[in-house]
CHARMM-style PDB file with segment names, atoms N, HN, CA, C and O in Angstrom:
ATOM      1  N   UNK     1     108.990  91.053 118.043  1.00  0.00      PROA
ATOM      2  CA  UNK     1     108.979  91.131 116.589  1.00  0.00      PROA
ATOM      3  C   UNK     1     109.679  92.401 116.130  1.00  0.00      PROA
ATOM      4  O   UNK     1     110.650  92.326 115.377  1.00  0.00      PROA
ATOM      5  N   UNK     2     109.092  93.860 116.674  1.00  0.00      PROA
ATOM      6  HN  UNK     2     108.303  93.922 117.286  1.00  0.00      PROA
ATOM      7  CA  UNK     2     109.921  94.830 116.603  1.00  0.00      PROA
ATOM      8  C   UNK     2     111.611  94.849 116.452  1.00  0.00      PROA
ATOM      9  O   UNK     2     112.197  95.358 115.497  1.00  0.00      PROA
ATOM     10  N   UNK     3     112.320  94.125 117.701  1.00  0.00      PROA
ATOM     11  HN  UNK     3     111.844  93.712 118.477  1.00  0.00      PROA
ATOM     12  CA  UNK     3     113.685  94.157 116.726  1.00  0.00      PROA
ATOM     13  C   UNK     3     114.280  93.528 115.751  1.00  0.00      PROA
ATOM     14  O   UNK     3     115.282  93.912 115.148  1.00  0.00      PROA
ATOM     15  N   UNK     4     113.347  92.026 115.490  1.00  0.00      PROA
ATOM     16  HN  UNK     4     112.533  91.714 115.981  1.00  0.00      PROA
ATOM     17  CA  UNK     4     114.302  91.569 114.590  1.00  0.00      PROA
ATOM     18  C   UNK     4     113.496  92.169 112.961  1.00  0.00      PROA
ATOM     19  O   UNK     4     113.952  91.774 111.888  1.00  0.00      PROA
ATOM     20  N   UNK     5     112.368  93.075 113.015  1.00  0.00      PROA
ATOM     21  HN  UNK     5     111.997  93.396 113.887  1.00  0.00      PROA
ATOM     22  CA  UNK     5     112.082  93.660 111.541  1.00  0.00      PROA
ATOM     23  C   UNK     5     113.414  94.735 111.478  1.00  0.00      PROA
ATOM     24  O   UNK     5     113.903  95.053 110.393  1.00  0.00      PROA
ATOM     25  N   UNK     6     113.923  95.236 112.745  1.00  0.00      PROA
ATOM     26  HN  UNK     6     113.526  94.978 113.625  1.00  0.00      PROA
ATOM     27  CA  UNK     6     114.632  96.543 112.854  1.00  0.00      PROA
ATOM     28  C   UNK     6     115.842  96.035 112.054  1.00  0.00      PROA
ATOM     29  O   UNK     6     116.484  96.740 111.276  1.00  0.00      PROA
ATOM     30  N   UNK     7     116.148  94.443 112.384  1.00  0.00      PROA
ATOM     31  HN  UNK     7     115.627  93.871 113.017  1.00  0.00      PROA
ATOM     32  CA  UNK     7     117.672  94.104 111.872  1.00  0.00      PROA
ATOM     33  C   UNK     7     117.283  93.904 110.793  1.00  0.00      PROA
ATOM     34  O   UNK     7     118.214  94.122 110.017  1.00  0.00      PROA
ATOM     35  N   UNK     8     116.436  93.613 110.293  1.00  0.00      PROA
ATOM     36  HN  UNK     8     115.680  93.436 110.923  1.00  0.00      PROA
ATOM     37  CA  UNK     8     115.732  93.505 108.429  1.00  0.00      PROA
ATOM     38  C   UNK     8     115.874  94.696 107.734  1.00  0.00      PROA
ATOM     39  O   UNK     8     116.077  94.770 106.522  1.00  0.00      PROA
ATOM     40  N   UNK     9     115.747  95.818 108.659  1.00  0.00      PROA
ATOM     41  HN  UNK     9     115.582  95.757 109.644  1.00  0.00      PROA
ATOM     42  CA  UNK     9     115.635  96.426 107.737  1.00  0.00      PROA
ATOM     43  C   UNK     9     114.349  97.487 107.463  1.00  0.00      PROA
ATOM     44  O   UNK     9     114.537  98.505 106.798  1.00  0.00      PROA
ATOM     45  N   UNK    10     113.097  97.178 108.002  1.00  0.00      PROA
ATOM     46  HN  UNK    10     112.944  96.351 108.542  1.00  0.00      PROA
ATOM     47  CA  UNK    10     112.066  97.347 107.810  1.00  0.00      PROA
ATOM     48  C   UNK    10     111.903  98.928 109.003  1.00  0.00      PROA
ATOM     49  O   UNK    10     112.399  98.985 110.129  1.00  0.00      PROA
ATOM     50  N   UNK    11     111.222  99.853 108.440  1.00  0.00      PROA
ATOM     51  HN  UNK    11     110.819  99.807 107.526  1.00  0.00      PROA
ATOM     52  CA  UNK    11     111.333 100.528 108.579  1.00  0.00      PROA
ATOM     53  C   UNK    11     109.835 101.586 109.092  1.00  0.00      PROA
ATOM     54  O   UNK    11     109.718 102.460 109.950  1.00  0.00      PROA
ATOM     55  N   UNK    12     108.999 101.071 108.238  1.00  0.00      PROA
ATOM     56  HN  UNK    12     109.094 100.360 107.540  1.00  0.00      PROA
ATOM     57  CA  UNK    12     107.769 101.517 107.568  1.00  0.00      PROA
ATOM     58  C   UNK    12     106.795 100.075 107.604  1.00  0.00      PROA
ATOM     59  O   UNK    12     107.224  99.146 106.919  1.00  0.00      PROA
ATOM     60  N   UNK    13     105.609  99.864 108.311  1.00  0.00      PROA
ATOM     61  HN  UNK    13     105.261 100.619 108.868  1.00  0.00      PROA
ATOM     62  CA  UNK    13     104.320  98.804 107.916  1.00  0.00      PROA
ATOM     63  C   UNK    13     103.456  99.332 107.744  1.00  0.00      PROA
ATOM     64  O   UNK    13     103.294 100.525 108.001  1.00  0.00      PROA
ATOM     65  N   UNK    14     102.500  98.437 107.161  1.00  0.00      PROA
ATOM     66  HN  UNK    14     102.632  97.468 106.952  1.00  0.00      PROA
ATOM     67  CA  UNK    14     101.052  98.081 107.338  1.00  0.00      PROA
ATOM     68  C   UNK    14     100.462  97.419 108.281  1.00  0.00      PROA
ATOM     69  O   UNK    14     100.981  96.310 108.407  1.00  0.00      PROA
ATOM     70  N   UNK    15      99.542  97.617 109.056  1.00  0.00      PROA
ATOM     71  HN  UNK    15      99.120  98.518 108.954  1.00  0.00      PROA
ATOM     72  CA  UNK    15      99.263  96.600 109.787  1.00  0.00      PROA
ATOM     73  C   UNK    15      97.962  96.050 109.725  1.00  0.00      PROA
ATOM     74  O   UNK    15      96.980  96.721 110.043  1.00  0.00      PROA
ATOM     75  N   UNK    16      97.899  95.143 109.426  1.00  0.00      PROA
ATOM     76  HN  UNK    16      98.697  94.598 109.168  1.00  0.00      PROA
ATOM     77  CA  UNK    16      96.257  94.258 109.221  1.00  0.00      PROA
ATOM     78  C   UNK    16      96.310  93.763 110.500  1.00  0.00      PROA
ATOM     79  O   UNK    16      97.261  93.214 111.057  1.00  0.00      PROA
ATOM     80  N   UNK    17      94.702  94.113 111.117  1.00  0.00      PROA
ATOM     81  HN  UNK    17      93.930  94.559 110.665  1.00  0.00      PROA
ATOM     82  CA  UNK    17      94.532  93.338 112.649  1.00  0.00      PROA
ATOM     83  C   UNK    17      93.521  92.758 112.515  1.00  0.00      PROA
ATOM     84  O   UNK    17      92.400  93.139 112.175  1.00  0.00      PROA
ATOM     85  N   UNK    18      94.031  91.521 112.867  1.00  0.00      PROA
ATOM     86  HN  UNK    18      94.941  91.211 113.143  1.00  0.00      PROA
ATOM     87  CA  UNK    18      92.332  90.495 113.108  1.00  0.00      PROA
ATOM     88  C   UNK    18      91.658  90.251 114.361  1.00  0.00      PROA
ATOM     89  O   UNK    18      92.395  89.879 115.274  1.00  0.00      PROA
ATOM     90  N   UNK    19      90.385  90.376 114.626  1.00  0.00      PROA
ATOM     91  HN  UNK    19      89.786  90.678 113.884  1.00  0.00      PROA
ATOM     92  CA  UNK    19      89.805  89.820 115.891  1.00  0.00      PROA
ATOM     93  C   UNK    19      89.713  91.056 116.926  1.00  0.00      PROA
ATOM     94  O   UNK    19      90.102  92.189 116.642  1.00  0.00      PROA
ATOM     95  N   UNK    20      89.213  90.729 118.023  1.00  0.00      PROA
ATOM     96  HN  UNK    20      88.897  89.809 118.254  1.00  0.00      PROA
ATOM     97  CA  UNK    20      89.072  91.997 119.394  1.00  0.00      PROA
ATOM     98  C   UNK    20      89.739  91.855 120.075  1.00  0.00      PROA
ATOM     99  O   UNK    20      90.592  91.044 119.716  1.00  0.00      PROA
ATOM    100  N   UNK    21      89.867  92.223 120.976  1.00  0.00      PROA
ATOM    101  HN  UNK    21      89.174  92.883 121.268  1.00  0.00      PROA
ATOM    102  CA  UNK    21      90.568  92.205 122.319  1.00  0.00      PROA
ATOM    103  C   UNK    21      91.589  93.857 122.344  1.00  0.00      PROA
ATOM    104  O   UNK    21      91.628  94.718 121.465  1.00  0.00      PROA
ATOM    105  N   UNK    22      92.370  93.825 123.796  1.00  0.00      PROA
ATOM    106  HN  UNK    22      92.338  93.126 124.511  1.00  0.00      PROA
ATOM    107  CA  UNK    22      93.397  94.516 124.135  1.00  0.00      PROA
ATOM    108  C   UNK    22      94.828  94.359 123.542  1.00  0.00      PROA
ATOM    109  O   UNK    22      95.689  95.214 123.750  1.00  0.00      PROA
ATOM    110  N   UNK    23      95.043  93.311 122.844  1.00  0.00      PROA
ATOM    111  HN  UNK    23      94.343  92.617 122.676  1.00  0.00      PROA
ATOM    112  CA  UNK    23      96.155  93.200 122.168  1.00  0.00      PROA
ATOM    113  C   UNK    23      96.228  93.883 121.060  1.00  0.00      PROA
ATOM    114  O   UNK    23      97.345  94.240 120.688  1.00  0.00      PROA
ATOM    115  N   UNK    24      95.181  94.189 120.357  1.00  0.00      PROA
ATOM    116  HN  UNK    24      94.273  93.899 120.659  1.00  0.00      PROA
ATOM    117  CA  UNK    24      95.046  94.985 118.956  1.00  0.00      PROA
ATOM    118  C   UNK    24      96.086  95.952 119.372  1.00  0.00      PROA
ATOM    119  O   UNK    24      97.272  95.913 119.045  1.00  0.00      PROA
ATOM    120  N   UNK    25      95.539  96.774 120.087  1.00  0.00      PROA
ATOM    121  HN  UNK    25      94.575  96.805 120.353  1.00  0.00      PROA
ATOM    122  CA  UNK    25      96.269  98.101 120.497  1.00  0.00      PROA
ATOM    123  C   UNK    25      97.559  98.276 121.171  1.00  0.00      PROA
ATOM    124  O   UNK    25      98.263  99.285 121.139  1.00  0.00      PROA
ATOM    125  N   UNK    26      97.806  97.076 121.841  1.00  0.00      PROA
ATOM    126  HN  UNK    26      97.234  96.257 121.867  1.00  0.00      PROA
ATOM    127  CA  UNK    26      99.212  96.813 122.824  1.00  0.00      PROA
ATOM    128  C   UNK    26     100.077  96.240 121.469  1.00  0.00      PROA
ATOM    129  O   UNK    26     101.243  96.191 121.860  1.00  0.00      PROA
ATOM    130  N   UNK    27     100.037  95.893 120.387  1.00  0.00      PROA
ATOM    131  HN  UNK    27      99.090  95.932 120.069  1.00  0.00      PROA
ATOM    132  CA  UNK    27     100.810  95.154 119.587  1.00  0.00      PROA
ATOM    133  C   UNK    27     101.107  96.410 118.349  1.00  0.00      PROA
ATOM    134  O   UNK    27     102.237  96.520 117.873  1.00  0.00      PROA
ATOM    135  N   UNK    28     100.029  97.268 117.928  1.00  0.00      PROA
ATOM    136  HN  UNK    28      99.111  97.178 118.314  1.00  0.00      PROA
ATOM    137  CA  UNK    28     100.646  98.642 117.530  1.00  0.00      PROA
ATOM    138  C   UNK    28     101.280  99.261 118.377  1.00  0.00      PROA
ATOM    139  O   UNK    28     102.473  99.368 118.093  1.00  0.00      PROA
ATOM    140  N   UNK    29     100.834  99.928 119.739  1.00  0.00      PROA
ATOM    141  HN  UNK    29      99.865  99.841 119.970  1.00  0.00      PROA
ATOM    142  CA  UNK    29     101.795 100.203 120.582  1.00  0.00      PROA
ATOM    143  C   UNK    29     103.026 100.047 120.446  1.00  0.00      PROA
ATOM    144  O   UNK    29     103.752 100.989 120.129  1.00  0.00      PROA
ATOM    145  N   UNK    30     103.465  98.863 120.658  1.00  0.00      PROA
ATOM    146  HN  UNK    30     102.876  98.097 120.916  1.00  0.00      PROA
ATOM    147  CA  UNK    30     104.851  98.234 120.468  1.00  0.00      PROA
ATOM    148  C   UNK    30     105.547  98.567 119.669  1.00  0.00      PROA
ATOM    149  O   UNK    30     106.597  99.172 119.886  1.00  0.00      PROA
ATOM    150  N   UNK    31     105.066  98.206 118.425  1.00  0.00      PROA
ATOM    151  HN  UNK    31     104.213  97.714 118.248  1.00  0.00      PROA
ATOM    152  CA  UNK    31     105.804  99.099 117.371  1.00  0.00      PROA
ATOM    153  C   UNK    31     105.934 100.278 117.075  1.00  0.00      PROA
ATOM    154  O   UNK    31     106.800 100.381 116.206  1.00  0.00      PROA
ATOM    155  N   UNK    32     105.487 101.281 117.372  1.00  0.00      PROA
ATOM    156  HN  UNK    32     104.784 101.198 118.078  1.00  0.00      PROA
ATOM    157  CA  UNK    32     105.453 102.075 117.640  1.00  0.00      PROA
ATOM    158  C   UNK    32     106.192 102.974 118.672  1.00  0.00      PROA
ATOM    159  O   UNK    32     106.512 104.158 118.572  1.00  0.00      PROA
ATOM    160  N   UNK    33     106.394 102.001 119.797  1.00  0.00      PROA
ATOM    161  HN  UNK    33     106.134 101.039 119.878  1.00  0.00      PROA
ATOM    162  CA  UNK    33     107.411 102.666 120.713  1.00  0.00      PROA
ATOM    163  C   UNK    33     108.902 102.126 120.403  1.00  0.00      PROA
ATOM    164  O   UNK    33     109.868 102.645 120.962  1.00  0.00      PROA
ATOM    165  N   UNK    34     109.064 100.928 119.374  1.00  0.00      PROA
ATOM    166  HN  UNK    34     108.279 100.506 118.920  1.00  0.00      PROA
ATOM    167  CA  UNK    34     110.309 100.693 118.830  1.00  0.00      PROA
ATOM    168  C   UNK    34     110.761 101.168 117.953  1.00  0.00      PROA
ATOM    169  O   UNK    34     111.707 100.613 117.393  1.00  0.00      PROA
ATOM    170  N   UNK    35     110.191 102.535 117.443  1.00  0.00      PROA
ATOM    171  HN  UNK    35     109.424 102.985 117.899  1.00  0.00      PROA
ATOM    172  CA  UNK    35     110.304 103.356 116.263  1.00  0.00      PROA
ATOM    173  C   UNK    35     110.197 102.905 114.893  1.00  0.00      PROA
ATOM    174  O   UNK    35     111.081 103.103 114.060  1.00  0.00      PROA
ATOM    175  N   UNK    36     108.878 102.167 114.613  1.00  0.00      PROA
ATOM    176  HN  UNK    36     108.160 102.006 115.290  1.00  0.00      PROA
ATOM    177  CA  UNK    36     108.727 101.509 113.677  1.00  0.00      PROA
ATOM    178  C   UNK    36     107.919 102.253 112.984  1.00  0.00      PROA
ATOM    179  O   UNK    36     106.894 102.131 113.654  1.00  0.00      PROA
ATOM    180  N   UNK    37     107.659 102.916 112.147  1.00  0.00      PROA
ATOM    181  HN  UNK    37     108.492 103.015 111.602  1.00  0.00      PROA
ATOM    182  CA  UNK    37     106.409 103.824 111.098  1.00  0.00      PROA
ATOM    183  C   UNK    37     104.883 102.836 111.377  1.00  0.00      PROA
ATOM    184  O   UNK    37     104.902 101.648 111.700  1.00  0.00      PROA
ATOM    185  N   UNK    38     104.132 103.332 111.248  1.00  0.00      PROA
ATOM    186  HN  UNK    38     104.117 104.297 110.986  1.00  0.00      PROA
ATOM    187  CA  UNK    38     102.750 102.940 110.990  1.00  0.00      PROA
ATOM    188  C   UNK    38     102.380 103.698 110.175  1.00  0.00      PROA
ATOM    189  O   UNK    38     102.214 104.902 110.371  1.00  0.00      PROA
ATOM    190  N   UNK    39     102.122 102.877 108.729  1.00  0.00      PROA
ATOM    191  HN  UNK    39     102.257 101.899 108.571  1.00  0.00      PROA
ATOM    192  CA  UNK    39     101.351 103.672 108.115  1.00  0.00      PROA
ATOM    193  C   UNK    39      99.865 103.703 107.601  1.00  0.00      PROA
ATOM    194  O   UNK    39      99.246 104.645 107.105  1.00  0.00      PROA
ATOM    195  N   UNK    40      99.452 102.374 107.864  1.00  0.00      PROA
ATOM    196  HN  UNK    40      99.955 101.609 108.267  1.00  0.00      PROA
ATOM    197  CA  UNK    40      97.832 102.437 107.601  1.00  0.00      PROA
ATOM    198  C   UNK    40      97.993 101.255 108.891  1.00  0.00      PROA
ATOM    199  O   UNK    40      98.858 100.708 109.575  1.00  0.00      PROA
ATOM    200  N   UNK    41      96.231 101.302 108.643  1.00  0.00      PROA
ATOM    201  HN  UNK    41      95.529 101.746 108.087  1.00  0.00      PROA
ATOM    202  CA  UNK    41      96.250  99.988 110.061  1.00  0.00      PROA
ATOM    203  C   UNK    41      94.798  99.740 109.084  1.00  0.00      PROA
ATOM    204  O   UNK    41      94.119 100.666 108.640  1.00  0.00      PROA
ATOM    205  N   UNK    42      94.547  98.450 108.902  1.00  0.00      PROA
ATOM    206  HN  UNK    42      95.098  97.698 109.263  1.00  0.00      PROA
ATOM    207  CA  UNK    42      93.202  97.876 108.156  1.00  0.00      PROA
ATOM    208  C   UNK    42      92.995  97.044 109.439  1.00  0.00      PROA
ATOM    209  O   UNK    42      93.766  96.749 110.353  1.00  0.00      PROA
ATOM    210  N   UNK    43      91.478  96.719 109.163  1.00  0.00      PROA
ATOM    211  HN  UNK    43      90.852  96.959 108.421  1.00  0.00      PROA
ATOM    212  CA  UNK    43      90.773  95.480 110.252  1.00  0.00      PROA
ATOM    213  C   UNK    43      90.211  95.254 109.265  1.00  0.00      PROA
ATOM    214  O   UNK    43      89.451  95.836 108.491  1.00  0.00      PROA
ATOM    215  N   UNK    44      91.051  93.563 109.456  1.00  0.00      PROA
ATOM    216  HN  UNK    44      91.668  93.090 110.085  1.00  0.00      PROA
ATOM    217  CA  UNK    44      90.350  92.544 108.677  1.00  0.00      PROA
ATOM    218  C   UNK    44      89.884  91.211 109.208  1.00  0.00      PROA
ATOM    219  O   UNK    44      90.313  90.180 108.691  1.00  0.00      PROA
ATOM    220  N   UNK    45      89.099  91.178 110.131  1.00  0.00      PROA
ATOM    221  HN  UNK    45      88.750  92.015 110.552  1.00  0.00      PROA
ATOM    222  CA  UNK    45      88.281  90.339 111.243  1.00  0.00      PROA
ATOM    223  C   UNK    45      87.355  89.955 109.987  1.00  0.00      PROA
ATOM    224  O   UNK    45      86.791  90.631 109.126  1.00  0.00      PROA
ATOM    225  N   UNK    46      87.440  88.595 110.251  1.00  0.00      PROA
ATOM    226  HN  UNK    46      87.898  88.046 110.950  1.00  0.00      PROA
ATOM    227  CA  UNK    46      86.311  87.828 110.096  1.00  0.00      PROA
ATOM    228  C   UNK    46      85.090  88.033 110.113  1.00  0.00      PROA
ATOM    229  O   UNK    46      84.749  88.159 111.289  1.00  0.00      PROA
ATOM    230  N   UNK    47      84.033  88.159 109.268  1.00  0.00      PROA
ATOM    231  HN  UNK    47      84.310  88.056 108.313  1.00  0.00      PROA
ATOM    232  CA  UNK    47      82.161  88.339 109.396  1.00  0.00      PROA
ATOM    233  C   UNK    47      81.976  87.603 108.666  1.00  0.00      PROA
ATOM    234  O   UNK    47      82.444  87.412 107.543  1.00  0.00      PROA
ATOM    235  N   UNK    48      80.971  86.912 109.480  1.00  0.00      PROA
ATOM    236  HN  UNK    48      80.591  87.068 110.392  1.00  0.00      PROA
ATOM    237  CA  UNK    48      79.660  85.999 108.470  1.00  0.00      PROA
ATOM    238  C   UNK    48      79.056  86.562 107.837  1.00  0.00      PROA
ATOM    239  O   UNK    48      78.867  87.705 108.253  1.00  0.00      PROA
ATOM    240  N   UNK    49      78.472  86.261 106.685  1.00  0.00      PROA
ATOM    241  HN  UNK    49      78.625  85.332 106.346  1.00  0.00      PROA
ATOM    242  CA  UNK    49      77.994  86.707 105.542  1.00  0.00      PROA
ATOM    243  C   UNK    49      76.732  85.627 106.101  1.00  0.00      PROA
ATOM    244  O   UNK    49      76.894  84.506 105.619  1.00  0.00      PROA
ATOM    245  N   UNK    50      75.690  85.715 106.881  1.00  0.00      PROA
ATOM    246  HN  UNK    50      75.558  86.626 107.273  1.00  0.00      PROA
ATOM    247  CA  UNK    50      74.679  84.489 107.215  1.00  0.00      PROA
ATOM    248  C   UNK    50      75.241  82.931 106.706  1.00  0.00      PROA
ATOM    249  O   UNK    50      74.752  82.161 105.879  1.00  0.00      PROA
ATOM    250  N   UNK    51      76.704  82.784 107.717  1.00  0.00      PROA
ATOM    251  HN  UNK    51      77.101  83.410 108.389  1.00  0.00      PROA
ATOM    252  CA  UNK    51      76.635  81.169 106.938  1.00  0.00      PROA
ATOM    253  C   UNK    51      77.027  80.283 107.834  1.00  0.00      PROA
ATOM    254  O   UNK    51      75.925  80.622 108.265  1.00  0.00      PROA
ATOM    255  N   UNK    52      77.557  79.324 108.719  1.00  0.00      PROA
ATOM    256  HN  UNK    52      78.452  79.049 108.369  1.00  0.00      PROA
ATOM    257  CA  UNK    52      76.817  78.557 109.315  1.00  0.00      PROA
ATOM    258  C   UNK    52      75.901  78.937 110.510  1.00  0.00      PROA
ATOM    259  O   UNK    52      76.006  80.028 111.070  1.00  0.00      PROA
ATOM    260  N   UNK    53      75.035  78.033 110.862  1.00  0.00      PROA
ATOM    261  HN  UNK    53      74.949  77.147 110.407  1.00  0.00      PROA
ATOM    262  CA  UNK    53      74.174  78.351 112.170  1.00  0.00      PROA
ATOM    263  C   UNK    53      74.523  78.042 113.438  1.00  0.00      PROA
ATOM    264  O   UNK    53      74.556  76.863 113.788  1.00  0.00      PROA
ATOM    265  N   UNK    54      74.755  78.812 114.086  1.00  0.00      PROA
ATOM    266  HN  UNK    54      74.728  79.770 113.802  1.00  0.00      PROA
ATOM    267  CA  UNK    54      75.194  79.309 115.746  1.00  0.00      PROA
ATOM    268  C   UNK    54      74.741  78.245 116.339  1.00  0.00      PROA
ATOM    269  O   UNK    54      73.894  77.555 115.772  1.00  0.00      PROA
ATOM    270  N   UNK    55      75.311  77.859 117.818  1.00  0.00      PROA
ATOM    271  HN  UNK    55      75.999  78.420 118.279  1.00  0.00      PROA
ATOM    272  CA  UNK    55      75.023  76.818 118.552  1.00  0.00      PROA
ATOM    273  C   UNK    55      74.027  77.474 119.088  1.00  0.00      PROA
ATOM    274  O   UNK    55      73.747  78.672 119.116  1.00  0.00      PROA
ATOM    275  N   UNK    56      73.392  76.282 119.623  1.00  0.00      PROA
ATOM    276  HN  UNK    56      73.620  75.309 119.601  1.00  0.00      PROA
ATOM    277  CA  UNK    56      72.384  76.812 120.148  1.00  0.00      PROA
ATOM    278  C   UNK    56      72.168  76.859 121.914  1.00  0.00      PROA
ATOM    279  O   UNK    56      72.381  75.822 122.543  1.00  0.00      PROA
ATOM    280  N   UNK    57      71.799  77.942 122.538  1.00  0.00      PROA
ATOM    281  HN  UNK    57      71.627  78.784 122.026  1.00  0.00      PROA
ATOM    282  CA  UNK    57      72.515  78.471 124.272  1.00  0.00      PROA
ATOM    283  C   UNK    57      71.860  77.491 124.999  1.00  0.00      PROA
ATOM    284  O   UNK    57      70.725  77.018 124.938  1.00  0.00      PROA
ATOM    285  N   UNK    58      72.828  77.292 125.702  1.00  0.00      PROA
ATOM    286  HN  UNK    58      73.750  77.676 125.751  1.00  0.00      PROA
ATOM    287  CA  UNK    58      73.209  75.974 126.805  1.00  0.00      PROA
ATOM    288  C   UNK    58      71.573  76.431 127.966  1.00  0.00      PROA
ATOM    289  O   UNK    58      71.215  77.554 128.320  1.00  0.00      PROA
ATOM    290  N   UNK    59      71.019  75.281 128.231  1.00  0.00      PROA
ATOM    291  HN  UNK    59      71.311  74.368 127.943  1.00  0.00      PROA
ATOM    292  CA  UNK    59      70.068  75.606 129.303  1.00  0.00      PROA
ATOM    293  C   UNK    59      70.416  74.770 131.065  1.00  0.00      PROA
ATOM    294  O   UNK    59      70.627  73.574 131.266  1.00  0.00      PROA
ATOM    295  N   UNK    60      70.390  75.361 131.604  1.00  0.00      PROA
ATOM    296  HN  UNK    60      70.218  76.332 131.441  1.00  0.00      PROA
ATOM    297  CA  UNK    60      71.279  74.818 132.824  1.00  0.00      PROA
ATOM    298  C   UNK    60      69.989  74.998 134.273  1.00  0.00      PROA
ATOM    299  OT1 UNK    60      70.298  74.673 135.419  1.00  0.00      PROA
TER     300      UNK     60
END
């Protein structure tokens, strides 16, 4: 993704990250080592607000 924002033009982001894992950080990384600005980083993951009800754990 890094070079073709570079041929855009783009210079400077935002980055909104959704969800967990090791990619959060390997995907700023990236940009970052392609000389891309970071300028805020928001997490905007998903939370239930209590609304549907969870499966219920498997008994084996």
């Amino acid at each position: 993704i890094a070079p073709q924002a570079k041929e855009a033009g783009i210079k400077e982001v935002d980055v909104l990250v959704r969800g967990i894992g090791p990619a959060r950080e390997a995907a700023m990384r990236a940009l970052a080592a392609n000389g891309i600005q970071i300028v805020s980083i928001k997490d905007v993951t998903p939370v239930p607000h209590n609304g549907c009800r969870p499966k219920k754990p498997r008994r084996v």
